[in-house]
FINUFI-720285 format. One record per residue (C-alpha): residue number from 1; residue in three letters; x, y, z. Coordinates in Angstrom, 3 decimals. Example, Ala and Ser with C-alpha at 12.3 -4.5 7.8 and 13.67 -1.06 7.14 Angstrom:
2
<num = 1	residu = ALA	x = 12.300	y = -4.500	z = 7.800> .
<num = 2	residu = SER	x = 13.670	y = -1.060	z = 7.140> .
% end
This chain:
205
<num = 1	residu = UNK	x = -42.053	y = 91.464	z = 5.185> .
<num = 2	residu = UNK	x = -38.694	y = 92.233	z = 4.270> .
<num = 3	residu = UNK	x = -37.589	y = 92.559	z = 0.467> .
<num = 4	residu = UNK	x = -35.843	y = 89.286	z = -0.380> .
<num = 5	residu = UNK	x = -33.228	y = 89.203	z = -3.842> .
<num = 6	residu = UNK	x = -33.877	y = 86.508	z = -5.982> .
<num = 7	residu = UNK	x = -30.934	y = 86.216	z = -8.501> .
<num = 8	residu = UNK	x = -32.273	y = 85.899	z = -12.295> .
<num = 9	residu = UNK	x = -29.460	y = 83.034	z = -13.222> .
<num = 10	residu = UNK	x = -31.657	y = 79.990	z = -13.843> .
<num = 11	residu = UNK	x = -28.419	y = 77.437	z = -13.003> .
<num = 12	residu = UNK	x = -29.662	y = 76.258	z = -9.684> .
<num = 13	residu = UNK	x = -33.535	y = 75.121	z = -11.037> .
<num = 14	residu = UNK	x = -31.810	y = 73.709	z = -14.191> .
<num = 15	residu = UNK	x = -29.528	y = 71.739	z = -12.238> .
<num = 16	residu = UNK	x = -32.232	y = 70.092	z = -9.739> .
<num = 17	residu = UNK	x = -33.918	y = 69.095	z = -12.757> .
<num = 18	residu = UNK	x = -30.620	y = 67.616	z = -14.114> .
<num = 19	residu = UNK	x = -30.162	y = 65.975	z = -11.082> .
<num = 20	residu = UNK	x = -33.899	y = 64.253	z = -10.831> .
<num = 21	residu = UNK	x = -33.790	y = 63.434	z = -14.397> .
<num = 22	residu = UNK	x = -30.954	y = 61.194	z = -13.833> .
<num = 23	residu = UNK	x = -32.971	y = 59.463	z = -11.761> .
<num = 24	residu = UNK	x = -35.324	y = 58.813	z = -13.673> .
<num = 25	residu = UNK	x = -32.757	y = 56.943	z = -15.785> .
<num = 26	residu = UNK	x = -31.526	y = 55.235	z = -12.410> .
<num = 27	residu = UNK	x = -35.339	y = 53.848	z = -11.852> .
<num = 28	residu = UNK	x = -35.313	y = 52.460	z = -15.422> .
<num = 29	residu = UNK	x = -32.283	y = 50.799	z = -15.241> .
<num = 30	residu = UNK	x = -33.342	y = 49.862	z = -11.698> .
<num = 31	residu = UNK	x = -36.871	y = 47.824	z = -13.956> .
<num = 32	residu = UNK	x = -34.321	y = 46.561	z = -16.470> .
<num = 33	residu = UNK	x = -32.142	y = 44.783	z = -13.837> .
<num = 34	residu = UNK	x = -35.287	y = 43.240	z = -11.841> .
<num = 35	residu = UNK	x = -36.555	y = 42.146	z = -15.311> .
<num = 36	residu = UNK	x = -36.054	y = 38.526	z = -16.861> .
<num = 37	residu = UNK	x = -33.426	y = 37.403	z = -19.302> .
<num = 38	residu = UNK	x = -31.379	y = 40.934	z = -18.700> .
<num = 39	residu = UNK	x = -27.805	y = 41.145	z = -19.010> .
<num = 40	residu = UNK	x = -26.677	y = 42.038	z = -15.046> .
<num = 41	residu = UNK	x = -23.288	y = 43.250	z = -15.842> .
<num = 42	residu = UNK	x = -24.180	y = 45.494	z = -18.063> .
<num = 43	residu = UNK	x = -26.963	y = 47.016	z = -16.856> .
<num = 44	residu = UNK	x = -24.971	y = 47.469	z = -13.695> .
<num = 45	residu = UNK	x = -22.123	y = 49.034	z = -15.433> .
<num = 46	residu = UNK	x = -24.948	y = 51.509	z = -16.860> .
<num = 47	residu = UNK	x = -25.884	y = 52.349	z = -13.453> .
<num = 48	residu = UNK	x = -22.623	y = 53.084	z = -12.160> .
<num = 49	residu = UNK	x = -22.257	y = 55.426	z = -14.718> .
<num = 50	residu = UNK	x = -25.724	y = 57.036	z = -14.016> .
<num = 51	residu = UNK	x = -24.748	y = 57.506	z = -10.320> .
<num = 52	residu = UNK	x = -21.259	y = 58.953	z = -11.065> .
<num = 53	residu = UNK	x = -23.234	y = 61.461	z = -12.816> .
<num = 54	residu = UNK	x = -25.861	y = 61.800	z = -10.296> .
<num = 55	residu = UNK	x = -22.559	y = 62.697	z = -7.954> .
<num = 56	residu = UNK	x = -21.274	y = 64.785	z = -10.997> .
<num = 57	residu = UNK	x = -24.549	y = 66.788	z = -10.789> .
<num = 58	residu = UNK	x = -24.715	y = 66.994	z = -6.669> .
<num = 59	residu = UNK	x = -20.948	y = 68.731	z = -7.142> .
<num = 60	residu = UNK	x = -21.877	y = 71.106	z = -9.390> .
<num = 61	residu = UNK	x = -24.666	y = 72.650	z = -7.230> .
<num = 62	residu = UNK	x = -22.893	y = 72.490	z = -3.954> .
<num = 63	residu = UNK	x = -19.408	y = 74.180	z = -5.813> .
<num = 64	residu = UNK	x = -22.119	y = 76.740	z = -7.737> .
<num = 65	residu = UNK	x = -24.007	y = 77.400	z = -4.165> .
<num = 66	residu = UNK	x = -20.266	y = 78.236	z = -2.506> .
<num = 67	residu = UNK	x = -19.170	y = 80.829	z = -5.297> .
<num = 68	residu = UNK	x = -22.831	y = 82.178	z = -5.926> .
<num = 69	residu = UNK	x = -23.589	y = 85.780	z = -3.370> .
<num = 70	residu = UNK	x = -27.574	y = 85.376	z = -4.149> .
<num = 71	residu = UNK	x = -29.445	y = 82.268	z = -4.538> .
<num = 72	residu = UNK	x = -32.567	y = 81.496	z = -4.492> .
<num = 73	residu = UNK	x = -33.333	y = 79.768	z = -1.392> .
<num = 74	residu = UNK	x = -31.777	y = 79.172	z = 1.894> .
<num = 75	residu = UNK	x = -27.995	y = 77.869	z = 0.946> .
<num = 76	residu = UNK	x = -29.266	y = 74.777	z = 3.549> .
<num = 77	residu = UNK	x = -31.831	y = 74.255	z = 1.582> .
<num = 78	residu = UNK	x = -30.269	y = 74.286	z = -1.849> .
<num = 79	residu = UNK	x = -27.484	y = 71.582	z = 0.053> .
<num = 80	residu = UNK	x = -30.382	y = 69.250	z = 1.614> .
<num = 81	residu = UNK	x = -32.162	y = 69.293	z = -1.592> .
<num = 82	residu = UNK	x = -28.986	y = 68.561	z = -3.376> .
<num = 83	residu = UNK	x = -28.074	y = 65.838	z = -0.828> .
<num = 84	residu = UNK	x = -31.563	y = 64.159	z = -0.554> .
<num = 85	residu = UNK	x = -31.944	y = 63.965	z = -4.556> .
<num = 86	residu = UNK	x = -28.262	y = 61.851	z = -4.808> .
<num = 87	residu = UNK	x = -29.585	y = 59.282	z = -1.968> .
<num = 88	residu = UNK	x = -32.244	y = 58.319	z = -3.862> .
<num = 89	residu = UNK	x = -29.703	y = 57.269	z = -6.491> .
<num = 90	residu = UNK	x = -27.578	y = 56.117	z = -4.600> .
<num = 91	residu = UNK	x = -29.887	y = 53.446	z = -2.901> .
<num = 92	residu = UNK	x = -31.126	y = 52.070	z = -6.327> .
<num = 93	residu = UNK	x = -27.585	y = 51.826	z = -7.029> .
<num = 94	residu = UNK	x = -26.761	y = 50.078	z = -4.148> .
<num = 95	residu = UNK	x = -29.708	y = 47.404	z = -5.125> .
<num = 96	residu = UNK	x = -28.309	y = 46.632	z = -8.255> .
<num = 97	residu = UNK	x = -25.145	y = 46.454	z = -7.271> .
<num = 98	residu = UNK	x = -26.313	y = 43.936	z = -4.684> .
<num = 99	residu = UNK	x = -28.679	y = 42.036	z = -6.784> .
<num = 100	residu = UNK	x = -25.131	y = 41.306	z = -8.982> .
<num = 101	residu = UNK	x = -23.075	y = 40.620	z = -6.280> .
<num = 102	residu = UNK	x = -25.114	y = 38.285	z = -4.739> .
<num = 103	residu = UNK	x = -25.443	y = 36.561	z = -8.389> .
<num = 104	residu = UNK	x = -29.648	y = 37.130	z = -7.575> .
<num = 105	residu = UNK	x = -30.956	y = 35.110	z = -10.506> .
<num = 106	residu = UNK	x = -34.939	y = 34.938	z = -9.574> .
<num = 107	residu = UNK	x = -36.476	y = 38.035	z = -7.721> .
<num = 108	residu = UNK	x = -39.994	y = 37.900	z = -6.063> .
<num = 109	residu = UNK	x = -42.184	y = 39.135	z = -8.467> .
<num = 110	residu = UNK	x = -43.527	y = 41.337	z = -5.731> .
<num = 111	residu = UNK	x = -40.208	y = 43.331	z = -6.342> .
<num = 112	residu = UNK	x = -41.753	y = 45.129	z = -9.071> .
<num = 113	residu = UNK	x = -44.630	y = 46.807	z = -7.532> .
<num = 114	residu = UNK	x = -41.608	y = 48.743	z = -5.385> .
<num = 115	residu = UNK	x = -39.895	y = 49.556	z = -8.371> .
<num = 116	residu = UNK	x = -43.175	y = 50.690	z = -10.317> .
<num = 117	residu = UNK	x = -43.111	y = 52.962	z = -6.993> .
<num = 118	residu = UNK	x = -39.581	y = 53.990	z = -7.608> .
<num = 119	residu = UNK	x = -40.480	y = 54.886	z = -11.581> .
<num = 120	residu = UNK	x = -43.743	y = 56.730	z = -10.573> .
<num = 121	residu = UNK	x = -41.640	y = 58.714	z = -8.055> .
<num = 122	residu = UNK	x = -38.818	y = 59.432	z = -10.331> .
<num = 123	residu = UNK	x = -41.663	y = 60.828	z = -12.740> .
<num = 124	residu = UNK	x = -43.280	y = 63.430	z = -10.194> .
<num = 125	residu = UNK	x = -40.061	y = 64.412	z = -8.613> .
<num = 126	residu = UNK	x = -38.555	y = 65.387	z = -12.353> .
<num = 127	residu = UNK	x = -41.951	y = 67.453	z = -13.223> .
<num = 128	residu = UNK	x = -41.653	y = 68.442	z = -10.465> .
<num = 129	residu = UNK	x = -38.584	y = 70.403	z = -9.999> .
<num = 130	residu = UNK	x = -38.738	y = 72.820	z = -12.769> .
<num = 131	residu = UNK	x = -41.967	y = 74.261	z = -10.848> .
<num = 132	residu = UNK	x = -39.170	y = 75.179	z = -8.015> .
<num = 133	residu = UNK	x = -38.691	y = 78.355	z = -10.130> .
<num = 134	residu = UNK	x = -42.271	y = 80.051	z = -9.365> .
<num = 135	residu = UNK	x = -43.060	y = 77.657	z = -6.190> .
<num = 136	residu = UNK	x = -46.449	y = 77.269	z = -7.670> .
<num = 137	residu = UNK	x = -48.561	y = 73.833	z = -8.473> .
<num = 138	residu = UNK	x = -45.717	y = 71.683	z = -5.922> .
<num = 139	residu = UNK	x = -48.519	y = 70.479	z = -3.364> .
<num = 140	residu = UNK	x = -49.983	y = 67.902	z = -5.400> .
<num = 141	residu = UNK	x = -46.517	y = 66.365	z = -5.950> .
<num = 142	residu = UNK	x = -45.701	y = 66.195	z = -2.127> .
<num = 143	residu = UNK	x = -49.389	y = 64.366	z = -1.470> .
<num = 144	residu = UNK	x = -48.804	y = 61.965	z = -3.931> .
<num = 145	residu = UNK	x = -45.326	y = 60.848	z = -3.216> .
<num = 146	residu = UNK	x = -46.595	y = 60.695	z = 0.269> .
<num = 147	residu = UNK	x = -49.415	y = 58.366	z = -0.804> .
<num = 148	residu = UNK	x = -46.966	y = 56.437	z = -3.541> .
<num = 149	residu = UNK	x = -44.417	y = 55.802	z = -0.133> .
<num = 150	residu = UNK	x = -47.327	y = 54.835	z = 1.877> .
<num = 151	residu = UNK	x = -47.960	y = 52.482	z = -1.258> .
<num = 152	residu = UNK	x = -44.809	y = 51.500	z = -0.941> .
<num = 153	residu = UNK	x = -44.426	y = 50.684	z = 2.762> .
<num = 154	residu = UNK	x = -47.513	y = 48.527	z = 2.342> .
<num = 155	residu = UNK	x = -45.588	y = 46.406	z = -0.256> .
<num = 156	residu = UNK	x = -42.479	y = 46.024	z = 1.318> .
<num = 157	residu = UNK	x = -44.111	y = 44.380	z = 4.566> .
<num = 158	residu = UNK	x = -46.052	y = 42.182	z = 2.114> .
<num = 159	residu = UNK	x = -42.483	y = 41.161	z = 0.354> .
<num = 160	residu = UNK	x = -40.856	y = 40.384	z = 4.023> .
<num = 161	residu = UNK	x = -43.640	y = 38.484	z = 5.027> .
<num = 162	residu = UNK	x = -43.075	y = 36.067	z = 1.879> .
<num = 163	residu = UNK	x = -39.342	y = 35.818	z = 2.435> .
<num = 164	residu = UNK	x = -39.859	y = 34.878	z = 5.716> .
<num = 165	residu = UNK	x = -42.995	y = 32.626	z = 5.132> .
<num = 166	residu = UNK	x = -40.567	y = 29.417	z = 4.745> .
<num = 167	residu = UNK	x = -40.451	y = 29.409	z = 0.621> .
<num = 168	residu = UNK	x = -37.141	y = 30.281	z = 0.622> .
<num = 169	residu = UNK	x = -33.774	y = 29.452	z = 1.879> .
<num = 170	residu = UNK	x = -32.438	y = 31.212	z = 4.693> .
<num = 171	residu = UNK	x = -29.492	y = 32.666	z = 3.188> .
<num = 172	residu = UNK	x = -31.461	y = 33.497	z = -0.393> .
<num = 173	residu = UNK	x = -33.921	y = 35.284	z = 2.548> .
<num = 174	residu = UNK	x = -31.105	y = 37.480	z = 3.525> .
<num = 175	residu = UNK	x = -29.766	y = 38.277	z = 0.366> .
<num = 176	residu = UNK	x = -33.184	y = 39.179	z = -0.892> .
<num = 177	residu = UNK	x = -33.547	y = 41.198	z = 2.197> .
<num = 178	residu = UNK	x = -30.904	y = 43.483	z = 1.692> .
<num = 179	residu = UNK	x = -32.301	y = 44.373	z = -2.160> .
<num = 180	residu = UNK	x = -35.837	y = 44.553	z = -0.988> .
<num = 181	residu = UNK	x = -34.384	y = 47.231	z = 2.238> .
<num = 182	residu = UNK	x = -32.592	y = 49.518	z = -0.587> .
<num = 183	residu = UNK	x = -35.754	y = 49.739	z = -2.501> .
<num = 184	residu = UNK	x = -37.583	y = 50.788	z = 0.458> .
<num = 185	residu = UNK	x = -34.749	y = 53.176	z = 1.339> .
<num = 186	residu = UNK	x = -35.066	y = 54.696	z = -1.883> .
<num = 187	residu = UNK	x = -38.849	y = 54.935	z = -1.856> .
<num = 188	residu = UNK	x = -38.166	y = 56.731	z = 1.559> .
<num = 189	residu = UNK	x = -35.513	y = 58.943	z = 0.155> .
<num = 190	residu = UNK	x = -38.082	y = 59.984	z = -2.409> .
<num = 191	residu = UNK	x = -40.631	y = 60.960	z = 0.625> .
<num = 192	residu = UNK	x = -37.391	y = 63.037	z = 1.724> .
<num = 193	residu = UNK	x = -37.324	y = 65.021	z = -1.138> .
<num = 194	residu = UNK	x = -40.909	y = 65.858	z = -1.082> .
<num = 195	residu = UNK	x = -40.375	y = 66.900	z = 2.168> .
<num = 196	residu = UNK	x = -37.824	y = 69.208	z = 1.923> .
<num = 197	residu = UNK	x = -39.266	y = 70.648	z = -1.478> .
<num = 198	residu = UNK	x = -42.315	y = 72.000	z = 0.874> .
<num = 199	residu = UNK	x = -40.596	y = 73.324	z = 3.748> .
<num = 200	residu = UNK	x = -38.624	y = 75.325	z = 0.806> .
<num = 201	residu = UNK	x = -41.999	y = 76.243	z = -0.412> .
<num = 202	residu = UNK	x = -43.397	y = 77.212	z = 2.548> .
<num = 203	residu = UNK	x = -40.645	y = 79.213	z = 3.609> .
<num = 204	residu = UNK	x = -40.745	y = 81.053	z = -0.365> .
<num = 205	residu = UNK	x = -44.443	y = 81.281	z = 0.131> .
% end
């Protein structure tokens, strides 16, 4: 097996972690919009702010992975990982954003089982990425985002069934809709991450 240089600057690792620690922030701003008696404006104005520095974050890694000769993973890799991390913040953006748009005043309670999904998965994927450093102890964060976006799947067809069971106007169904897709998205964007975490550790194995 040939002899592979690993470069001893820590940047890349601490910026992955950077980068899923803001969205952990993302997913609890996410719960305080969904929640009752919360001011929407602000706590989307919060948001924005948490995904300009999600994007701040995603910049920094591609501009470091363009000026640095040795990193320590495939420079695809490094870029997907980079990538997959900011669309998970930028579809619970995109769900507040729409909830205050659409002037959403009552959500399905249902809607917080996803985002208990979305908080659980922020959680593992920010433990998670420290670990990236030794590629040891990852595969029980894979399986369980797996299982938490299986989880999630399973409440998302439960939530469109209930819009669509008659209880609700038709265009408070589609509005709804569109919040309830960019929670799934997210949840899947999550499973992305995962995945590309262990092909990277598979390849590093």
């Amino acid at each position: 097996m040939p002899l592979r240089l690993r470069p001893s600057d820590t940047t890349f690792y601490d910026l992955f972690a950077e980068s899923a620690n803001h969205l952990v922030g993302g997913a609890r701003l996410l719960a305080d919009m969904l929640g009752d008696g919360n001011d929407q404006k602000a706590t989307a104005a919060a948001m924005k702010v948490a995904e300009h520095e999600c994007d701040e974050t995603t910049h920094n890694i591609v501009k470091r992975v363009n000026k640095t000769f040795v990193t320590p993973f495939d420079r695809e890799d490094i870029y997907r990982l980079a990538a997959g991390l900011d669309d998970v913040m930028d579809y619970m953006e995109e769900a507040v954003d729409l909830v205050l748009l659409y002037e959403i005043d009552q959500l399905p309670d249902e809607l917080a089982e996803l985002v208990d999904v979305l908080q659980l998965a922020a959680d593992l994927t920010a433990d998670a990425m420290p670990r990236l450093r030794t590629m040891r102890d990852l595969e029980e964060y894979w399986i369980e985002i797996n299982r938490l976006e299986n989880q999630g799947d399973n409440s998302y067809r439960h939530i469109v069934a209930k819009l669509f069971s008659g209880s609700y106007e038709a265009l408070e169904v589609m509005k709804l809709k569109e919040v309830v897709d960019s929670l799934e998205a997210a949840i899947d964007a999550f499973e992305t991450v995962a995945n590309i975490v262990e092909q990277i550790a598979v390849k590093e194995s």
